[in-house]
C-alpha positions in Angstrom: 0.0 0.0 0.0 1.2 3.2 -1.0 1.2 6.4 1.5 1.9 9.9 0.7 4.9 10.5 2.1 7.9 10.9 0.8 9.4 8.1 -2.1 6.2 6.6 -2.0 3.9 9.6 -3.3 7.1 9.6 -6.0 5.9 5.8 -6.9 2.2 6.5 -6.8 2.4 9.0 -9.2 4.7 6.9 -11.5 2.2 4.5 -11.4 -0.7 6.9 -12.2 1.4 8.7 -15.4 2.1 4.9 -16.2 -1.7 3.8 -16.2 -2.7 6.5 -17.8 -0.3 6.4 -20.7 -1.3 2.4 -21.0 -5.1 3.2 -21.0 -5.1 6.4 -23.8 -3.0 4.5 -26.0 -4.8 1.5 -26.1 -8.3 2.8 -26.6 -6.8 5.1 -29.2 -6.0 1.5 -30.8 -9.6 0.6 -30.2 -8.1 -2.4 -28.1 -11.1 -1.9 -25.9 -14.7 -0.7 -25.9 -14.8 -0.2 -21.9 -12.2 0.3 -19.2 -12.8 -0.7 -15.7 -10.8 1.5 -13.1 -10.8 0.4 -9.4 -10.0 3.6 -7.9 -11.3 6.1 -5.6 -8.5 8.5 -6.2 -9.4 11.7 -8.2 -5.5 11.5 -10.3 -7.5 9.4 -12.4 -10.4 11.9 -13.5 -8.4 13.3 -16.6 -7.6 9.9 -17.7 -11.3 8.7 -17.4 -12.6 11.8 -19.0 -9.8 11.6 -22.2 -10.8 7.7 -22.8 -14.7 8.6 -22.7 -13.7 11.3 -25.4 -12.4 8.8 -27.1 -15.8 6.9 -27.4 -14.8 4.2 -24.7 -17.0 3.8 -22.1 -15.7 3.8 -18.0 -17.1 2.4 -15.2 -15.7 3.1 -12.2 -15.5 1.1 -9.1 -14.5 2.2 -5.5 -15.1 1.3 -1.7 -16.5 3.4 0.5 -13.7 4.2 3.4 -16.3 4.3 6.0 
C-alpha cells in the first residue's frame, strides 16, 4: 500500500502517469470498448474523461472508506 509520504507519493504517481499512458494508447488502438478503473482516487479523473472522449465507455469502481 502506498502512502503519501515521501518516495512513496514519488511511486504512486509513477504508477498513475504509467496507467494513464497504458489506457489512452490502447483505446486510441480501439483495443477496448470499456475500461474498468478500481480507484477512488481523483488522479484518475483526466484519464477517465480523455478515454470517454475517445468513445470508450468507463465504469468506475471504489469502496467506501467508511
Amino acid at each position: 500500500m502506498f502512502s503519501r509520504r515521501g518516495g512513496n507519493l514519488k511511486r504512486q504517481r509513477v504508477w498513475i502517469l504509467l496507467s494513464r499512458k497504458t489506457c489512452v494508447s490502447h483505446a486510441y488502438q480501439s483495443d477496448y470498448d470499456t475500461a474498468i478503473l478500481v480507484s477512488g482516487d481523483r488522479d484518475y479523473v483526466p484519464l477517465v474523461e480523455k478515454v470517454k472522449s475517445l468513445g470508450k465507455r468507463v465504469h468506475i469502481v471504489f469502496f467506501d472508506g467508511r
